[in-house]
C-alpha positions in Angstrom: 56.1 -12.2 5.3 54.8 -9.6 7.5 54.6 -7.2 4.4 52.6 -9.9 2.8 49.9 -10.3 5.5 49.5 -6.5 5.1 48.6 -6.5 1.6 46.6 -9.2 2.0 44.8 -7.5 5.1 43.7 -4.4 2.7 43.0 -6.1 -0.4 39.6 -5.1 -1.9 36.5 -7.6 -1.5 33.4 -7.7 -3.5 30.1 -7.0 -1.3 26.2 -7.4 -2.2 24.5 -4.1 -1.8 21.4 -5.7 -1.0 22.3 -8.0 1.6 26.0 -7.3 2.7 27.4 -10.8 1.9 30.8 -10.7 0.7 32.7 -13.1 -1.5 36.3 -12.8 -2.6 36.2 -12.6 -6.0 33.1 -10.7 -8.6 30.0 -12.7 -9.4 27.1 -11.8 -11.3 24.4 -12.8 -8.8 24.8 -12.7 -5.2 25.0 -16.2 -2.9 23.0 -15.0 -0.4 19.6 -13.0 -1.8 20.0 -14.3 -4.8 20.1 -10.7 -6.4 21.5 -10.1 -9.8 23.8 -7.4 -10.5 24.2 -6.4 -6.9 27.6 -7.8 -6.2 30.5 -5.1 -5.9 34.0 -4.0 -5.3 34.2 -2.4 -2.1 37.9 -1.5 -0.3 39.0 -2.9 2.8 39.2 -0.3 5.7 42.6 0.8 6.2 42.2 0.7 9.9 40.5 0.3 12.8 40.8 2.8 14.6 38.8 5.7 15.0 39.7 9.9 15.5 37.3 12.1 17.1 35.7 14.7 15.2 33.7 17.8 14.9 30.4 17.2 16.3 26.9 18.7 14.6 25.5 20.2 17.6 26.2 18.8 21.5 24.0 16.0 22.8 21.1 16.9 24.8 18.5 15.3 27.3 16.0 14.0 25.5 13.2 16.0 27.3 15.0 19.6 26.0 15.1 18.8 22.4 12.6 20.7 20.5 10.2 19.0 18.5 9.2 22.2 16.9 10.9 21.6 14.0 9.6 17.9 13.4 5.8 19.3 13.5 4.0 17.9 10.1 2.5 20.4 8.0 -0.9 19.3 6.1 -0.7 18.7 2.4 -3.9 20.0 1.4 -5.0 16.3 0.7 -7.2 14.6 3.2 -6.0 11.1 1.9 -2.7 11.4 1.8 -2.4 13.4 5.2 -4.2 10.7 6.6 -1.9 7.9 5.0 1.2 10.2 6.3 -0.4 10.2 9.9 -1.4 14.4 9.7 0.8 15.2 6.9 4.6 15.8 5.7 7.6 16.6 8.6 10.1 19.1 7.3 13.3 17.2 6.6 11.3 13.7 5.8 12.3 12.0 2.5 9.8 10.4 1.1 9.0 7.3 -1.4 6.4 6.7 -3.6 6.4 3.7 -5.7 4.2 2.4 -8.4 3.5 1.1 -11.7 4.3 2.7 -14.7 1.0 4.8 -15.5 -1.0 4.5 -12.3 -0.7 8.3 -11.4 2.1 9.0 -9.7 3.2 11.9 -11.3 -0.4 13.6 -11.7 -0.5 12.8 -7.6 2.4 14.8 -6.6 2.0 17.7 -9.0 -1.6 18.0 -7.5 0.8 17.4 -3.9 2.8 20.2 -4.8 0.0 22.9 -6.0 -1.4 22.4 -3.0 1.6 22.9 -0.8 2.3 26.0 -2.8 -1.4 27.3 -2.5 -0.4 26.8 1.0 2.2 29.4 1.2 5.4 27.1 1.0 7.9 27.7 -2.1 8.0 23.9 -3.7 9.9 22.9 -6.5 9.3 20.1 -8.9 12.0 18.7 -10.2 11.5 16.3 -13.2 14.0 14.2 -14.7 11.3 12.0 -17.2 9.5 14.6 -19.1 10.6 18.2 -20.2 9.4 21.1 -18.5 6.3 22.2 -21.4 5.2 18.5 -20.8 4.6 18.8 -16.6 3.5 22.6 -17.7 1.1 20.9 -20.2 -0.9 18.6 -17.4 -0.1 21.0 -14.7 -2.9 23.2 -16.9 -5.2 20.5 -17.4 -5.2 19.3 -13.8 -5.4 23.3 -12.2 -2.0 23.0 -10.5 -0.5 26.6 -11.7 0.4 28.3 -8.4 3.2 31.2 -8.5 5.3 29.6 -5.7 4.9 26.0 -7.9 8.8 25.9 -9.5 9.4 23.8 -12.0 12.8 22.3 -13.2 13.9 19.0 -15.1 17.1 17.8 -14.7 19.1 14.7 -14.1 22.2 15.3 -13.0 22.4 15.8 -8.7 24.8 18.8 -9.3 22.0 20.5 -11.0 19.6 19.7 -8.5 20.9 21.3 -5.8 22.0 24.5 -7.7 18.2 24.9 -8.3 17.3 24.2 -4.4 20.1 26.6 -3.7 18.3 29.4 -6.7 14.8 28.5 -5.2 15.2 27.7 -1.6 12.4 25.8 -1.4 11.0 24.1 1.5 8.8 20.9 -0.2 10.9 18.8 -3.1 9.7 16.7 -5.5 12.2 14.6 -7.5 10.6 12.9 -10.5 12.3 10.1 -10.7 15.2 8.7 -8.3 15.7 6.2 -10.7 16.8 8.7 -13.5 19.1 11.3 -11.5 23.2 10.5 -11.9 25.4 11.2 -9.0 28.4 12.9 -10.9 30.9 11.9 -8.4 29.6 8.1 -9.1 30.4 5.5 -12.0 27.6 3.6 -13.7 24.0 4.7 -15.4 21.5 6.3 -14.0 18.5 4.0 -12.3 21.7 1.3 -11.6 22.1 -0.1 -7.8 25.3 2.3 -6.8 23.9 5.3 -8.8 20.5 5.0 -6.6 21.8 4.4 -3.5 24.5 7.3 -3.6 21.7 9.6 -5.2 19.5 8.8 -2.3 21.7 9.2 0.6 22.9 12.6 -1.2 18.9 13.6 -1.3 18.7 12.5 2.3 21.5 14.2 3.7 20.2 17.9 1.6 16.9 17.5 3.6 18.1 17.4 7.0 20.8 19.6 6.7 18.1 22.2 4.8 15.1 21.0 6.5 13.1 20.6 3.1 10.7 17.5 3.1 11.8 15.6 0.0 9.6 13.4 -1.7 10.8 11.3 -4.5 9.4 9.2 -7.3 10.2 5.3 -7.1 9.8 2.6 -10.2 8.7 -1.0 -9.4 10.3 -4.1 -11.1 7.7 -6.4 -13.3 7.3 -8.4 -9.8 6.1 -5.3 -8.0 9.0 -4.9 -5.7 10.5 -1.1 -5.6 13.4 -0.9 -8.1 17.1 -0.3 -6.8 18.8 -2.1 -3.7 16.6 -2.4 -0.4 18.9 -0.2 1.1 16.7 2.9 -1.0 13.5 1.3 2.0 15.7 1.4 5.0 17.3 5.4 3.9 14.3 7.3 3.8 11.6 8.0 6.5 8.5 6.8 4.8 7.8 4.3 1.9 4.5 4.4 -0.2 3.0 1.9 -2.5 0.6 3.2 -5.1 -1.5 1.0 -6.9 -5.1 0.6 -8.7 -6.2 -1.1 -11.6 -5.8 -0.2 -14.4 -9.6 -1.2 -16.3 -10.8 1.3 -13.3 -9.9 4.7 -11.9 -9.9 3.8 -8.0 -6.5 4.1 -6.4 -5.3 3.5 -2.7 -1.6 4.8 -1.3 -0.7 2.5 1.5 2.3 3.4 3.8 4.5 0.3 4.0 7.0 2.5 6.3 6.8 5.4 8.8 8.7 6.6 11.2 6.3 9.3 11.9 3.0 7.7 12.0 0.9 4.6 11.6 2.5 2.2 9.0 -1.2 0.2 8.1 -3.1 3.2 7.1 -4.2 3.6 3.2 -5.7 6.8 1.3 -8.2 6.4 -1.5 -8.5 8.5 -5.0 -10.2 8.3 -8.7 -8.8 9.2 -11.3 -10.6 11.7 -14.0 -10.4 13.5 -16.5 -9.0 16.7 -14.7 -6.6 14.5 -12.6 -6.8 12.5 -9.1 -9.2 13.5 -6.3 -9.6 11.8 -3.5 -12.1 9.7 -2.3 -13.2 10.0 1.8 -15.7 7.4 1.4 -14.9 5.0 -0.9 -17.4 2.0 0.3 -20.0 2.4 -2.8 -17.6 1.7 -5.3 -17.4 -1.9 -4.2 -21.5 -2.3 -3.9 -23.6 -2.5 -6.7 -27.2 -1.0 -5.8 -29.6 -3.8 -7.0 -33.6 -2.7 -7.7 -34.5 -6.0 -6.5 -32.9 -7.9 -4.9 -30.5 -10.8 -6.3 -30.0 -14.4 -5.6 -26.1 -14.9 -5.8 -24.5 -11.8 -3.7 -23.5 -11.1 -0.1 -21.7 -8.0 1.4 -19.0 -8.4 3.8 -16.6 -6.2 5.1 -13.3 -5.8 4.8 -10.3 -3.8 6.7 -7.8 -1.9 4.2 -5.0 -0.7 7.2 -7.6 0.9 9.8 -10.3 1.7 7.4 -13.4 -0.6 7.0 -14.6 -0.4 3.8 -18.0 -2.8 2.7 -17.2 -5.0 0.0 -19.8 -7.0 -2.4 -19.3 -10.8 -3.4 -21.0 -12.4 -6.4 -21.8 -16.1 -7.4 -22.7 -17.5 -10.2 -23.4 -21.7 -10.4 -24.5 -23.7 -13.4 -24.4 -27.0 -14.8 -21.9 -27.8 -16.9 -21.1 -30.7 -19.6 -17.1 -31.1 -19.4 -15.9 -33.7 -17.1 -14.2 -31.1 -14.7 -16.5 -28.1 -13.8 -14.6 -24.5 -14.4 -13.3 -22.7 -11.3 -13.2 -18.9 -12.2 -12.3 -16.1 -9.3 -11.9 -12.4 -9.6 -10.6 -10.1 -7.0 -10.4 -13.3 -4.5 -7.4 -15.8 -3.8 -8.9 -18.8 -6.1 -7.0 -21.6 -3.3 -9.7 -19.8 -0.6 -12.6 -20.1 -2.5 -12.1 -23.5 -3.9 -11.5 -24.4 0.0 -15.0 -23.0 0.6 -16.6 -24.8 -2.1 -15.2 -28.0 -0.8 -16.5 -27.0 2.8 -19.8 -26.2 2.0 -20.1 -29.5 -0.4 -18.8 -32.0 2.9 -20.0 -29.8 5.6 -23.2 -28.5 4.6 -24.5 -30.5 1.8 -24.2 -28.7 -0.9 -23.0 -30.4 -4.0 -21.1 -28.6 -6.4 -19.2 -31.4 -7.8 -20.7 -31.0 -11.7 -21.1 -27.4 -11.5 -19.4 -24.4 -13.2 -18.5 -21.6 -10.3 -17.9 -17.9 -11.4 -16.8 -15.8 -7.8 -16.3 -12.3 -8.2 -16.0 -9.0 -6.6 -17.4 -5.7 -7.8 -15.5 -2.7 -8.8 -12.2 -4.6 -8.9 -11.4 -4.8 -5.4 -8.9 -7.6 -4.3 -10.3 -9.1 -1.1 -6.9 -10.9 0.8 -7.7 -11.5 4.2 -10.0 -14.7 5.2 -13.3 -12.6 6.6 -14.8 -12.7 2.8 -14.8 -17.0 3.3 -18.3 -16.5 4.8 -19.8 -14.0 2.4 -18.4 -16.4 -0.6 -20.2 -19.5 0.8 -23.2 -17.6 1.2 -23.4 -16.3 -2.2 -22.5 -19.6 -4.0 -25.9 -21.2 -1.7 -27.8 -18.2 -2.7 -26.6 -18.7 -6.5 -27.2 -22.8 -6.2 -30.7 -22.3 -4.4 -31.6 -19.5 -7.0 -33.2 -17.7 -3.6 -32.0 -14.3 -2.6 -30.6 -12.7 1.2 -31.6 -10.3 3.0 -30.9 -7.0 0.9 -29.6 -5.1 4.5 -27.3 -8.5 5.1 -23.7 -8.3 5.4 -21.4 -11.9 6.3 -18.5 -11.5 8.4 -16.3 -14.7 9.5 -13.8 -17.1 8.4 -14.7 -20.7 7.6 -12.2 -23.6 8.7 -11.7 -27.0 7.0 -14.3 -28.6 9.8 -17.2 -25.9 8.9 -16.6 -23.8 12.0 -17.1 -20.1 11.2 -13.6 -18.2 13.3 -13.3 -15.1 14.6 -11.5 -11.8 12.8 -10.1 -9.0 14.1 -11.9 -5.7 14.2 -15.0 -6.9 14.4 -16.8 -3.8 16.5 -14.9 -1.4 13.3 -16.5 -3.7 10.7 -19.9 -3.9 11.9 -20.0 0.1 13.0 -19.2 0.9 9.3 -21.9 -1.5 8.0 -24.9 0.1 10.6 -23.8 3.6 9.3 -24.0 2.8 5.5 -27.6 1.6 6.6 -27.1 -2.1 6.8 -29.9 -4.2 9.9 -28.5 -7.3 10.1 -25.0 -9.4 10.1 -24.0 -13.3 10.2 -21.4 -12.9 13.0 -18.7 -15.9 14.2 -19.6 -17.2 17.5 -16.5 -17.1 18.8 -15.9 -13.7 19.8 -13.0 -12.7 22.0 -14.2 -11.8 25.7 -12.3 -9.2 26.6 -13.1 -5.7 27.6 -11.9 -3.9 24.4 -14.0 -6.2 22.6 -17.8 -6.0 22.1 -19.9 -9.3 22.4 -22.4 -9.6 19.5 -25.4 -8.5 21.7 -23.6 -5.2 22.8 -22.9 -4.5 19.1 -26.5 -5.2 18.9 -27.6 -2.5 21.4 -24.7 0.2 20.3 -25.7 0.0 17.2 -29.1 -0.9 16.4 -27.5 -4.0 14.0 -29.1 -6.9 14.4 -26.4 -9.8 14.9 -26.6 -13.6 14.4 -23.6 -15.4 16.2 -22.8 -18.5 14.4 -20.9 -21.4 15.5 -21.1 -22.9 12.2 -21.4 -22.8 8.9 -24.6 -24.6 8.7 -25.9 -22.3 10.7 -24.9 -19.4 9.2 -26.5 -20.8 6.3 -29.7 -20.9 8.3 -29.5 -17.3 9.6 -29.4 -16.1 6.2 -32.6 -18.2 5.0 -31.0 -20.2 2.9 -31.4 -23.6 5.0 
């Protein structure tokens, strides 16, 4: 009986690698997550107790460990440094994800030129194209630099007899999703495959001290291929993205354990590869020669970075029995919640109308501060009458027509006065505290003239459109 309870004790379980929930027997899709293709075997420990063992190096107090050796070194890139929080940490692993064909790649081969123009020995390791392909672009994009190694392989062993042949101190690993661990079942870009592939990569740069950065694919619902385990192993997460009718691209760091986690980095893609972009406000604001009834500027925040947005309308009469409601760039449930506020609130009846809301230059507009800029251009469009060309529209409009306060409000209106913007429809309700500016200090620090509204009526009225 006894031996019995033994073998039951270390019989094998089956585990979710996402999640950790165990079940008894194999299932295809995990009762916890709901993940498919994540549940498997896993042993039982065969006890609980624990030996001591060699130690890496003896604890210290905190205030005598150096932090020499965790001092980031620029990248040569101004974008991504800033994204990064001054640039990469030696022994950092890295991961940027993103859509097949926004520039991921052409990024970090322009990453690693400029790390090697720099003076440190970087290898490129690619395990998606052959080495005369990555050659190819590298002399198209002007990224052929003597201590720029190149390599493709997929097999781990083979990566780290290269970083033992080039003793590099920057790695690039193109893609995590196609190296095999040889020591591990299953194809390459499956759950265990990643996840063993990544801790290996994570373990070679803090033993070595090389700053790893490695290549990540997205699944069809945007979300970074492999087990969310791959998020929580490395020290910093990127997400890459852009459209694709337009060469503006942002990296945003959804992770960092070495800087801020909500700042983004802007670049265009041309001909001769990605450059980055310090000031990327014009692409979103069209330069009119007269001005044009239907538009209104806000401003949105992308992380910490203002960046002046443009917001057109477009109202007609239509024949159908039920008026079309097109959006671009904005969350269509927000605008048609404006549209019903400005038609009980402030008069305005759009009720047999066709509305067209856009933003220029393909910019997606999430956060609630554009409500205020929509309504006004939908008036402006309805009353055929054109705002203030030097007008920007910063609020959020509630169901009852109040206009509500948004955060950063002093950032927002500091980046409209320096692109040469006078005036700006501000909500009433500002904050009073002493970080915060009231709308007449902004006024006076600025030269920007502000109009504080309570409401949206009012608002309405301090754009000259009541």
């Amino acid at each position: 009986m006894a031996k019995a309870a033994t073998q039951a004790k270390g019989k094998s379980a089956f585990a979710c690698s996402e999640c950790g929930w165990t079940s008894a027997r194999w299932i295809g899709r995990c009762g916890e997550c709901q993940a498919w293709g994540t549940v498997a075997e896993v042993g039982a420990a065969k006890s609980a107790r624990i030996t001591a063992g060699p130690v890496t190096s003896p604890a210290l107090p905190i205030g005598k460990v150096s932090a020499i050796e965790a001092e980031s070194r620029p990248t040569g890139i101004g974008e991504l440094d800033r994204v990064l929080g001054g640039g990469v940490v030696p022994g950092a692993v890295i991961l940027l994800a993103g859509e097949p064909g926004v520039g991921k790649s052409t990024l970090l081969l322009e990453v690693a030129a400029q790390s090697a123009r720099g003076g440190q020995r970087t290898l490129y390791v690619s395990g998606e194209e052959s080495a005369a392909q990555v050659r190819l672009r590298a002399g198209r994009t002007d990224a052929l630099v003597d201590e720029l190694y190149l390599a493709a392989e997929t097999d781990l062993g083979a990566v780290v007899s290269q970083v033992d042949a080039v003793e590099p101190s920057f790695l690039v690993i193109d893609s995590v999703q196609t190296m095999a661990h040889p020591d591990v079942d299953g194809a390459p870009g499956g759950v265990t495959q990643v996840r063993e592939v990544t801790g290996a990569l994570v373990r070679l740069a803090k033993e070595r001290h090389i700053a790893v950065v490695l290549v990540g694919h997205v699944t069809k619902e945007g979300a970074i291929a492999g087990p969310r385990m791959l998020e929580h192993l490395v020290d910093v997460v990127l997400a890459f993205d852009g459209d694709r009718h337009s060469g503006f691209r942002m990296v945003r760091a959804t992770k960092n354990r070495f800087g801020p986690s909500d700042e983004v980095g802007c670049f265009d893609m041309v001909d001769t590869g990605i450059v980055e972009v310090t000031d990327p406000t014009g692409l979103f604001v069209s330069e009119h020669a007269e001005p044009v009834a239907g538009t209104c500027v806000t401003v949105m925040m992308e992380g910490r970075r203002p960046l002046l947005a443009e917001v057109q309308a477009l109202v007609g009469p239509s024949a159908a029995p039920q008026p079309r409601r097109t959006t671009s760039g904005l969350e269509s449930s927000r605008v048609a919640m404006v549209l019903a506020v400005l038609g009980n609130r402030a008069g305005l009846k759009l009720t047999d109308q066709e509305v067209y809301v856009a933003t220029v230059g393909g910019v997606k507009i999430t956060e609630p501060v554009a409500d205020l800029s929509v309504a006004i251009a939908v008036a402006s469009s309805v009353m055929d009458r054109p705002i203030h060309p030097g007008l920007v529209a910063i609020g959020e409009v509630g169901l009852a027509g109040e206009v509500r306060r948004v955060g950063g409000l002093e950032k927002r209106l500091a980046e409209a006065a320096r692109l040469g913007f006078t005036k700006a429809i501000v909500p009433a309700d500002v904050p009073n505290r002493s970080k915060d500016l009231k709308p007449m200090d902004i006024q006076k620090k600025y030269g920007l003239r502000t109009f504080a509204a309570p409401d949206l009526p009012s608002a309405l009225m301090a754009a000259g459109l009541a």
